[in-house]
C-alpha positions as a Markdown table, in Angstrom:
| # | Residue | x | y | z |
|---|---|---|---|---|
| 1 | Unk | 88.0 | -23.5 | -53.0 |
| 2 | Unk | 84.5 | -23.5 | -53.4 |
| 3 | Unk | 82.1 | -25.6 | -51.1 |
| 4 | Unk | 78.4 | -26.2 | -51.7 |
| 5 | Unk | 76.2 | -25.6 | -48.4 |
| 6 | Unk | 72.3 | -27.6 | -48.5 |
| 7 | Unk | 70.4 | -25.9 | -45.8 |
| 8 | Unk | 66.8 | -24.9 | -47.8 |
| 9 | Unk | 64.6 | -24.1 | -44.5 |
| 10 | Unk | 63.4 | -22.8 | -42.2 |
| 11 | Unk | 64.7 | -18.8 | -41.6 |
| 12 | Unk | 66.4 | -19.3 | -38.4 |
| 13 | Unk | 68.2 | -22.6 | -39.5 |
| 14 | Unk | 69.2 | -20.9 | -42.5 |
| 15 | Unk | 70.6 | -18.1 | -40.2 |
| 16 | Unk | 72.4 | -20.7 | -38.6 |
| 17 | Unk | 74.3 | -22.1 | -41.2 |
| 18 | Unk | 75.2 | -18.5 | -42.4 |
| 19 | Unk | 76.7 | -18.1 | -39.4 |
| 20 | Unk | 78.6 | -20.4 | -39.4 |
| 21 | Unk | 79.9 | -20.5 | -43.0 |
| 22 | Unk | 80.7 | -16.9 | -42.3 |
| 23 | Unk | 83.3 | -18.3 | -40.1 |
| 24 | Unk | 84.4 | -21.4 | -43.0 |
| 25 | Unk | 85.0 | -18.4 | -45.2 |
| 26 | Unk | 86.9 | -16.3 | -43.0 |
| 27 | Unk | 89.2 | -19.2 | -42.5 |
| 28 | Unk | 89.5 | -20.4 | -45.8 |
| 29 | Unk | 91.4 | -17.5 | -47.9 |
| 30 | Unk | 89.3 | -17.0 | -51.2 |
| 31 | Unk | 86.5 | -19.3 | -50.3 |
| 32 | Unk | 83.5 | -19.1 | -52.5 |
| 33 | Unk | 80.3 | -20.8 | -50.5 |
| 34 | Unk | 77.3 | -21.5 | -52.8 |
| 35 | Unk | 74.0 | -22.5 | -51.2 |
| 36 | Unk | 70.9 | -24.7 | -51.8 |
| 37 | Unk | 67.8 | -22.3 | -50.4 |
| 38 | Unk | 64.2 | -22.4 | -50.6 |
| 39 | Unk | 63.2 | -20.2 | -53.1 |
| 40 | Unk | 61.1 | -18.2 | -50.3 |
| 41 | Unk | 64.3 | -18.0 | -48.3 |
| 42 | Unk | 66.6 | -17.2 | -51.6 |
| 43 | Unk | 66.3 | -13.8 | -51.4 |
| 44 | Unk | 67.8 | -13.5 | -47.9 |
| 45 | Unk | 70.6 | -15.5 | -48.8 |
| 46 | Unk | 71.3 | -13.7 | -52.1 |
| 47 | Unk | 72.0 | -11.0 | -50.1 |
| 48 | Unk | 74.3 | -12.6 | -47.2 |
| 49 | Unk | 78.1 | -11.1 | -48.3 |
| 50 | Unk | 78.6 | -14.7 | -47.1 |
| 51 | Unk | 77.2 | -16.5 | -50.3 |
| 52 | Unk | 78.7 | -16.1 | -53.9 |
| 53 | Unk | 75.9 | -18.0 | -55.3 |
| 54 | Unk | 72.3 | -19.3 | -54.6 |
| 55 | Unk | 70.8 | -22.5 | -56.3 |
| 56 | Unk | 67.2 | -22.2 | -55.4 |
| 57 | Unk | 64.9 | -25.3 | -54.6 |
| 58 | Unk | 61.5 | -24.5 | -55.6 |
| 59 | Unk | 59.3 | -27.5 | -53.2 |
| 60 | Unk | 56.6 | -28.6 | -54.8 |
| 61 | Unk | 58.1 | -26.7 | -58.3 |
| 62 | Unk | 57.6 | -31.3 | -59.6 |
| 63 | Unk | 61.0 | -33.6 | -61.2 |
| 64 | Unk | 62.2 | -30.8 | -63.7 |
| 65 | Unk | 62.9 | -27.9 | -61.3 |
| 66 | Unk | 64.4 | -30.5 | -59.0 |
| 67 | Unk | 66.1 | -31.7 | -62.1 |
| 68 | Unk | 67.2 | -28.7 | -63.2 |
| 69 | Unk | 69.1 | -27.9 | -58.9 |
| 70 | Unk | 70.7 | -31.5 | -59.7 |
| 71 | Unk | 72.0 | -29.8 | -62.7 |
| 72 | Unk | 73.1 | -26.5 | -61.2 |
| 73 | Unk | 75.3 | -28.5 | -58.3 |
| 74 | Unk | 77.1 | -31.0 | -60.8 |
| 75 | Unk | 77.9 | -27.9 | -62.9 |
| 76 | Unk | 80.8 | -27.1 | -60.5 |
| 77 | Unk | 83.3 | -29.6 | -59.0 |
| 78 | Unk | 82.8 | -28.8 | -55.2 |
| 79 | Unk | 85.5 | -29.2 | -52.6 |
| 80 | Unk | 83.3 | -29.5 | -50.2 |
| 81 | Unk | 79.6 | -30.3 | -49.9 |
| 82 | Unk | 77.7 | -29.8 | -46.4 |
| 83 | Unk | 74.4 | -31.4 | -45.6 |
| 84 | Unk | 73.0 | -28.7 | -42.9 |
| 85 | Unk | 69.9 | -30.4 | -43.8 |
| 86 | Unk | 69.7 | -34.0 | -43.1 |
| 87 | Unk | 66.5 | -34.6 | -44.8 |
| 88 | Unk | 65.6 | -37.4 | -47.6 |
| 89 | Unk | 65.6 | -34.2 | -50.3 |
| 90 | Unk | 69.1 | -32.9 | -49.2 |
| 91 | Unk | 70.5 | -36.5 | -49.0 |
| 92 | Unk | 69.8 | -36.8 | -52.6 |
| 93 | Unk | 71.3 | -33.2 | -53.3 |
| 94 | Unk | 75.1 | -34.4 | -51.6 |
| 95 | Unk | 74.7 | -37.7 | -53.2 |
| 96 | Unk | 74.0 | -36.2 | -57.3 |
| 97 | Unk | 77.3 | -33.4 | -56.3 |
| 98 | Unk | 80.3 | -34.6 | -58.4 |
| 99 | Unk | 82.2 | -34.6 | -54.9 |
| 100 | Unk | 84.0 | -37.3 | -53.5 |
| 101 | Unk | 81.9 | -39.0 | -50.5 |
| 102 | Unk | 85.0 | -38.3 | -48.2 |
| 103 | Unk | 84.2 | -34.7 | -48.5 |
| 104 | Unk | 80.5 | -34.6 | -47.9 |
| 105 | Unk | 79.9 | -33.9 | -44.5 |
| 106 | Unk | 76.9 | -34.9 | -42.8 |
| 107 | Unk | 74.9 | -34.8 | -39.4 |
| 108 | Unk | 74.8 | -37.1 | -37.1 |
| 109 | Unk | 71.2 | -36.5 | -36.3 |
| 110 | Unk | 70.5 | -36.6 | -39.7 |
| 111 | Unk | 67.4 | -38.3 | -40.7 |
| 112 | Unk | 65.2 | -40.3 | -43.7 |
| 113 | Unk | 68.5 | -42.5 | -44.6 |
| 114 | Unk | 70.0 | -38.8 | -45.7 |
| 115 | Unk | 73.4 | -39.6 | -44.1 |
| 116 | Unk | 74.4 | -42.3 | -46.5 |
| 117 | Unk | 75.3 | -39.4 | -49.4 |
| 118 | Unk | 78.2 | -38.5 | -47.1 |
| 119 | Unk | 81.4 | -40.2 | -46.2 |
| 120 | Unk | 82.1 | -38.5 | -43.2 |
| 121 | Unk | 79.4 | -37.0 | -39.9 |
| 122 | Unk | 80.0 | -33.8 | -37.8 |
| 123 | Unk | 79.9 | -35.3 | -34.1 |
| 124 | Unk | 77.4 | -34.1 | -32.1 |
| 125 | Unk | 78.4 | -31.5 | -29.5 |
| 126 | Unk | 78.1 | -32.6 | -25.9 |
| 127 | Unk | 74.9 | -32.2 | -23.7 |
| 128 | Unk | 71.4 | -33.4 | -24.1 |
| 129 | Unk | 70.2 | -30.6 | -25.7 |
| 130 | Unk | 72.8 | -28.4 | -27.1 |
| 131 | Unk | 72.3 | -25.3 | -29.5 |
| 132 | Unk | 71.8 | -25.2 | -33.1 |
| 133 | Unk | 74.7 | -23.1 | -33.8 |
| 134 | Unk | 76.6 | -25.3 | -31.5 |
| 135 | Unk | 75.6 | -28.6 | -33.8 |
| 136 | Unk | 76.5 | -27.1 | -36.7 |
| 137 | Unk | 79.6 | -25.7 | -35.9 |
| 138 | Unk | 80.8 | -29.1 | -35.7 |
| 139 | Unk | 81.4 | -29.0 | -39.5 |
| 140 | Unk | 84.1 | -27.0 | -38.7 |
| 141 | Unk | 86.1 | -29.4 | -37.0 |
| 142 | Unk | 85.6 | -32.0 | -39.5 |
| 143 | Unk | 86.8 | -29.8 | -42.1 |
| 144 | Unk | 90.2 | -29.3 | -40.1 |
| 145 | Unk | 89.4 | -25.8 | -39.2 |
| 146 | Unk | 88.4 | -24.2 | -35.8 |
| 147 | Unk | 84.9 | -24.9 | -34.0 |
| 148 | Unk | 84.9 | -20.9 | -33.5 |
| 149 | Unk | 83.1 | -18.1 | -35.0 |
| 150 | Unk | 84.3 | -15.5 | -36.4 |
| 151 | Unk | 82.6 | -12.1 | -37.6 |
| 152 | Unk | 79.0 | -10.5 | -37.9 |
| 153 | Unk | 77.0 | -11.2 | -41.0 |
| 154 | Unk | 77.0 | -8.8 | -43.3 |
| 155 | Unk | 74.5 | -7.9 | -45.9 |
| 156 | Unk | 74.1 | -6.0 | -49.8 |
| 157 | Unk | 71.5 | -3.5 | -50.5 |
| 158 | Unk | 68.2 | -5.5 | -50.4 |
| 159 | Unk | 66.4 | -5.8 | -54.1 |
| 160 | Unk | 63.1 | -4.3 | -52.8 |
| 161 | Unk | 62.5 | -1.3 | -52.0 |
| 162 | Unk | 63.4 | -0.3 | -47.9 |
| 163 | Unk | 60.4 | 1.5 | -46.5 |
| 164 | Unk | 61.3 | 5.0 | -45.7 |
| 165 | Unk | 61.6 | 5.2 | -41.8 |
| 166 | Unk | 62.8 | 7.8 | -39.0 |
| 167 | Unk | 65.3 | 7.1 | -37.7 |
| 168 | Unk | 65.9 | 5.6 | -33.5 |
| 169 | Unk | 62.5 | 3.4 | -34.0 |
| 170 | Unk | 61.9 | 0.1 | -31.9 |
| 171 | Unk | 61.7 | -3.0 | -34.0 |
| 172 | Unk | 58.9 | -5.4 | -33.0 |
| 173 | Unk | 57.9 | -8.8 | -34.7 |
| 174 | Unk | 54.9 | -9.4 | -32.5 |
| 175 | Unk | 54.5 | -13.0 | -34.8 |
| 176 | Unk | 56.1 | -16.4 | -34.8 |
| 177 | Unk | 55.6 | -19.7 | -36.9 |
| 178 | Unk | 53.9 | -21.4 | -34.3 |
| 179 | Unk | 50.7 | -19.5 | -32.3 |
| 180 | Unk | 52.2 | -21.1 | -28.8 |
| 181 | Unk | 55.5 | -18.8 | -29.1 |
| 182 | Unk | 53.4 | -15.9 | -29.6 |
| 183 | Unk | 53.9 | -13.4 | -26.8 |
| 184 | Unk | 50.6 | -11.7 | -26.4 |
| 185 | Unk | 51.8 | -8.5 | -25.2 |
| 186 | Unk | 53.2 | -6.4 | -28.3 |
| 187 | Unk | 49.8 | -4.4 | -28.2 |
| 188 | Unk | 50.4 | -2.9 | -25.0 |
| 189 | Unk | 54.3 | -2.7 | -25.0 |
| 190 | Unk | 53.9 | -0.9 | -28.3 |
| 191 | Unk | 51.4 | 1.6 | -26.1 |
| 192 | Unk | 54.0 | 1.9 | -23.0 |
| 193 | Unk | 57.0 | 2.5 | -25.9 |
| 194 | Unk | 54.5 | 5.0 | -27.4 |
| 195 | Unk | 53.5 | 6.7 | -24.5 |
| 196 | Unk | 57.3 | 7.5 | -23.7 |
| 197 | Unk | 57.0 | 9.2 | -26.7 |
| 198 | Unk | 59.5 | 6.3 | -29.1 |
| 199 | Unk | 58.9 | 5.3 | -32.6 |
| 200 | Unk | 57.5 | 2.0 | -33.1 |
| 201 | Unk | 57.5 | -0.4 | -36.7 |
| 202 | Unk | 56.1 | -3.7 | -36.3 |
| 203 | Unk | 57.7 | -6.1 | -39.1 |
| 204 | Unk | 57.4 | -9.6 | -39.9 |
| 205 | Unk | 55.5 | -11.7 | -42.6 |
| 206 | Unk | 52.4 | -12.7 | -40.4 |
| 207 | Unk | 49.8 | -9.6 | -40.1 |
| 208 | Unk | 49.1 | -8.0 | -36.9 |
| 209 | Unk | 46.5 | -5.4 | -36.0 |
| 210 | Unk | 47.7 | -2.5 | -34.3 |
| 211 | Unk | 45.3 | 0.3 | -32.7 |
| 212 | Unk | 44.2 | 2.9 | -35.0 |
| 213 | Unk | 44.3 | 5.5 | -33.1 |
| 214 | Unk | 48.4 | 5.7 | -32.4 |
| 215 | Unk | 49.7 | 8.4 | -33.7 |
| 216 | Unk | 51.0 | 7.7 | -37.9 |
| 217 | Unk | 54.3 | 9.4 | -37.6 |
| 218 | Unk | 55.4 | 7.1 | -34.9 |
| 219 | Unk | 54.0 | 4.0 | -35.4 |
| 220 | Unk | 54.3 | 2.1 | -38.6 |
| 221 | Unk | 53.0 | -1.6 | -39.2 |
| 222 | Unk | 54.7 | -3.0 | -41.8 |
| 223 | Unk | 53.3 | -6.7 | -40.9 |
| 224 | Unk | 52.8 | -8.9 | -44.0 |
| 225 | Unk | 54.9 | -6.0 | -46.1 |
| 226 | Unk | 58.2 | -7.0 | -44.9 |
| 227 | Unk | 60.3 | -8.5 | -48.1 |
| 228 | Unk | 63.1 | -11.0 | -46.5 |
| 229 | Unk | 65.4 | -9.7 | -47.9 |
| 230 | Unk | 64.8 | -5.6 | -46.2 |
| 231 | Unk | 65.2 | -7.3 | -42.5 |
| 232 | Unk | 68.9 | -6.9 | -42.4 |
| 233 | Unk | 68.2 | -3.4 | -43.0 |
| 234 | Unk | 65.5 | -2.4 | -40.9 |
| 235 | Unk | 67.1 | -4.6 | -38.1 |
| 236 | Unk | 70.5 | -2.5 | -39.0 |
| 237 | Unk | 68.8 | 0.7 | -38.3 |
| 238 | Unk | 66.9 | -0.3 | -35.3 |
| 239 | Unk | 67.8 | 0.8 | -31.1 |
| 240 | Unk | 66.3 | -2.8 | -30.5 |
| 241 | Unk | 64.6 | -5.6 | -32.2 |
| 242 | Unk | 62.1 | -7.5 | -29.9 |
| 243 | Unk | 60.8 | -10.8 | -31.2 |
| 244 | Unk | 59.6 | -14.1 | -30.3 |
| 245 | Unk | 61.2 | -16.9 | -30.7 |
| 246 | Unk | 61.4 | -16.8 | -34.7 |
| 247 | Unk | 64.0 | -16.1 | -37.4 |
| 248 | Unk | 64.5 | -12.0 | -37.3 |
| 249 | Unk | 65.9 | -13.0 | -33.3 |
| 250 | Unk | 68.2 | -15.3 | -34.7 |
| 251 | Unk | 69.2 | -12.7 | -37.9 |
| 252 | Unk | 69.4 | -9.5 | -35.5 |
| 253 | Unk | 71.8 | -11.8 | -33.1 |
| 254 | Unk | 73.9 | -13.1 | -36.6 |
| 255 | Unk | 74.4 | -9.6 | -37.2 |
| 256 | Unk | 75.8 | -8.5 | -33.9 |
| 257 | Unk | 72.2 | -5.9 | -33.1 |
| 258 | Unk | 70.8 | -5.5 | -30.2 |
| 259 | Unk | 67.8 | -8.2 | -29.6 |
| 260 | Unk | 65.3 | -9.2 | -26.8 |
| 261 | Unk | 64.0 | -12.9 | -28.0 |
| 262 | Unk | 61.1 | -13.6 | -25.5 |
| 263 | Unk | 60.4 | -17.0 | -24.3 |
| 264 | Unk | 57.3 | -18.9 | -23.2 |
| 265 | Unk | 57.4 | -22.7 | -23.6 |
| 266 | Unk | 61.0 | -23.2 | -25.9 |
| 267 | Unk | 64.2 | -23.3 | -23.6 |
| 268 | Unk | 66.4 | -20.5 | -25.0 |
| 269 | Unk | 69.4 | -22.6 | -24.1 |
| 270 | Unk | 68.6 | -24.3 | -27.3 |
| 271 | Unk | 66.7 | -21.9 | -29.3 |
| 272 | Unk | 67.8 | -18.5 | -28.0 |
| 273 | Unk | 69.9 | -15.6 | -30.0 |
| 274 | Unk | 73.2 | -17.1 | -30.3 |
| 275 | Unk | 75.4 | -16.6 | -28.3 |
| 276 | Unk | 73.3 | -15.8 | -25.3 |
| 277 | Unk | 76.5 | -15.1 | -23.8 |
| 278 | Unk | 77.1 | -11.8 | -26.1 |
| 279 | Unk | 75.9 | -8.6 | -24.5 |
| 280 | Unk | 73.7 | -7.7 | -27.2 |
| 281 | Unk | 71.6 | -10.4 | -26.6 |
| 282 | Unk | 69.1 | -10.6 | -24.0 |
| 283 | Unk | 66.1 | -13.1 | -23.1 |
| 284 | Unk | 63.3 | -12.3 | -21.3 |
| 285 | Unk | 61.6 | -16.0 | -19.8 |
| 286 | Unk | 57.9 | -16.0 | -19.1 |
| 287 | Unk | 56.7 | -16.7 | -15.9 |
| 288 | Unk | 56.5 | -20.4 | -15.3 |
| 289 | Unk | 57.0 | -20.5 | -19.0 |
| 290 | Unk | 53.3 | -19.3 | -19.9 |
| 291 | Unk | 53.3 | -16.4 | -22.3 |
| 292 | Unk | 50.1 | -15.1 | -20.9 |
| 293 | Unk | 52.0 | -14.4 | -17.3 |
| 294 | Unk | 54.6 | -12.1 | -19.0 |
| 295 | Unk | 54.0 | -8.6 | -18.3 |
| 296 | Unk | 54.4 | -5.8 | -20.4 |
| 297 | Unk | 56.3 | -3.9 | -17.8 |
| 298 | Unk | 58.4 | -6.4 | -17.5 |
| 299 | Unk | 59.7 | -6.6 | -21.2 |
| 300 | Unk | 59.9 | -2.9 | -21.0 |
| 301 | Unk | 61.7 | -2.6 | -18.6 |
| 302 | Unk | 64.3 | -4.7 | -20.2 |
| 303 | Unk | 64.3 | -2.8 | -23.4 |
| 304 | Unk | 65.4 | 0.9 | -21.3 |
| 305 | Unk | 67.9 | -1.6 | -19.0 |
C-alpha cells in the first residue's frame, strides 16, 4: 500500500504528522508513506524511518518546481492521499494525485476551499481546543484503523556531520519562532547547570549569545549551526532537552526523550509535548503565564526532579 502524506510546514506540525503516520504504518503491514515537505524541513523527514520517500516543495521555487511536485505525486497511484495541511497549496496537491476523491482525506478545519480535493473529512476530536496530535489522529479512524499510537520515531544517520560532544550534556533551545514564547531565563539556568558542574549545548537555528567566560569544555553553543536533520541525534544523546514551545519539544516527545517544554502565554493542553500524560514529558507553566515571572530555580529544579 502506499499513501501520500501533504503536511510541508511548520517543524512541529510536521512532527505531528510523523507521529502519527508512524502509527498508519505500524498498522498497515508493508506500508510505504511518501511525503510532501518543505524543502527546509526535507531533510528531517528524509531521515524519519517513517518515510520511504520525500517529494520536496520548494515555496516560492515559481510554476515549474510546483510543476515538477504535481509530476512527482501523479507518478505513483496512491492508495491513500492525506491532506495534514488544509491550505489552498495542499488542496491543489490531493486534487492533481491520480487518487480516487473517496480516498483523500481531509480536515475539517481545513481552510482556503482546500477541502473540496477530498471526498471524505477526519472529524474533529471533541473539546474546544483539543491537541494537534489529537486532530490528526482522526485520519486514523477514517482510514478504518485505530485512533492510537503506536511506537517512538525513529531516525537514520543524519547527512551532516554530528558535532562531536561528551557525553551526559543538557540540551537547551533557548529560541522559538515567535519572540513572546521565549523564555528569558536560559542564560542563567545554563549558569546554575554549569555551576553544578553539568555539560551544557545550546542548539537550535536562531543564534543566542552565551557568556564568554564559561568554561569551553562544558559549554558548547551550537545556535544557528544545528542542521535539522542532527536534532534526532543530539536529542538522542541528551539527559534532557529543555525548550520553549517550538519544534525540538515536540521531536524530543515523538521520540520518547526526556523533555521540559516551558510555557508562558500558549496553553500546553494544546501545544504541549504529546502526550503530556507520558512520564517523560514535563511542562513547566510560567507564573500567571508571563515568561518574565519564571524563575530559573524553578526550571532547575524540575530538570534534577
Amino acid at each position: 500500500m502506499r499513501i501520500l502524506v501533504i503536511k510541508p510546514s511548520s517543524l512541529g506540525d510536521i512532527i505531528h504528522g510523523l507521529q502519527v503516520a508512524e502509527s498508519i504504518r505500524l498498522q498497515l503491514d508493508g506500508a510505504q508513506i511518501d511525503w510532501v515537505a518543505r524543502d527546509i524541513f526535507a531533510p528531517m523527514v528524509e531521515a524519519c524511518d517513517t518515510v520511504s520517500r520525500v517529494l520536496p516543495f520548494y515555496r516560492g521555487g515559481g510554476f515549474g518546481a510546483f510543476g515538477q511536485l504535481i509530476a512527482d505525486i501523479r507518478d505513483v497511484d496512491y492508495d491513500w492521499v492525506l491532506d495534514m495541511q488544509g491550505l489552498a497549496r495542499s488542496g491543489v496537491m490531493a486534487a492533481c494525485s491520480k487518487t480516487p476523491r473517496k480516498h483523500r482525506i481531509g480536515r475539517s478545519d481545513a481552510r482556503e476551499g482546500s477541502a473540496l480535493a477530498c471526498g471524505v473529512k477526519a472529524k474533529l476530536p471533541p473539546g474546544d481546543a483539543p491537541h494537534a496530535v489529537d486532530i490528526l489522529r482522526e485520519f486514523m479512524s477514517v482510514m478504518g484503523l485505530e485512533n492510537q499510537l503506536l511506537g517512538a520515531l525513529t531516525f537514520s544517520d543524519p547527512h551532516h556531520a554530528l558535532p562531536e560532544l561528551p557525553n551526559g550534556y543538557y540540551l537547551l533551545f533557548p529560541g522559538s519562532r515567535r519572540a513572546e514564547k521565549e523564555w528569558p531565563g536560559f542564560l542563567e539556568l545554563t549558569e546554575l547547570l554549569l555551576g553544578d558542574g553539568e555539560t551544557v549545548v545550546w542548539g537550535g537555528d536562531v543564534s543566542a549569545e552565551g557568556n564568554a567566560h564559561w568554561p569551553s569544555d562544558r559549554f558548547f553553543n551550537l545556535t544557528a549551526q544545528t542542521a535539522l536533520d542532527v536534532l534526532p541525534m543530539m536529542i538522542a544523546s541528551a539527559k534532557v532537552t529543555v525548550c520553549n514551545d517550538s519544534g525540538p519539544m515536540h521531536l524530543a516527545a515523538a521520540m520518547g526523550r526526556p523533555v521540559i517544554g516551558i510555557f508562558g502565554p500558549t496553553p500546553p493542553e494544546r501545544y504541549g509535548p504529546y502526550p503530556l500524560s507520558a512520564p517523560s514529558n514535563r511542562v513547566v507553566r510560567a507564573p500567571e503565564g508571563e515568561l518574565s515571572l519564571l524563575r530559573s530555580d524553578t526550571v532547575l529544579a524540575e530538570i534534577q526532579s
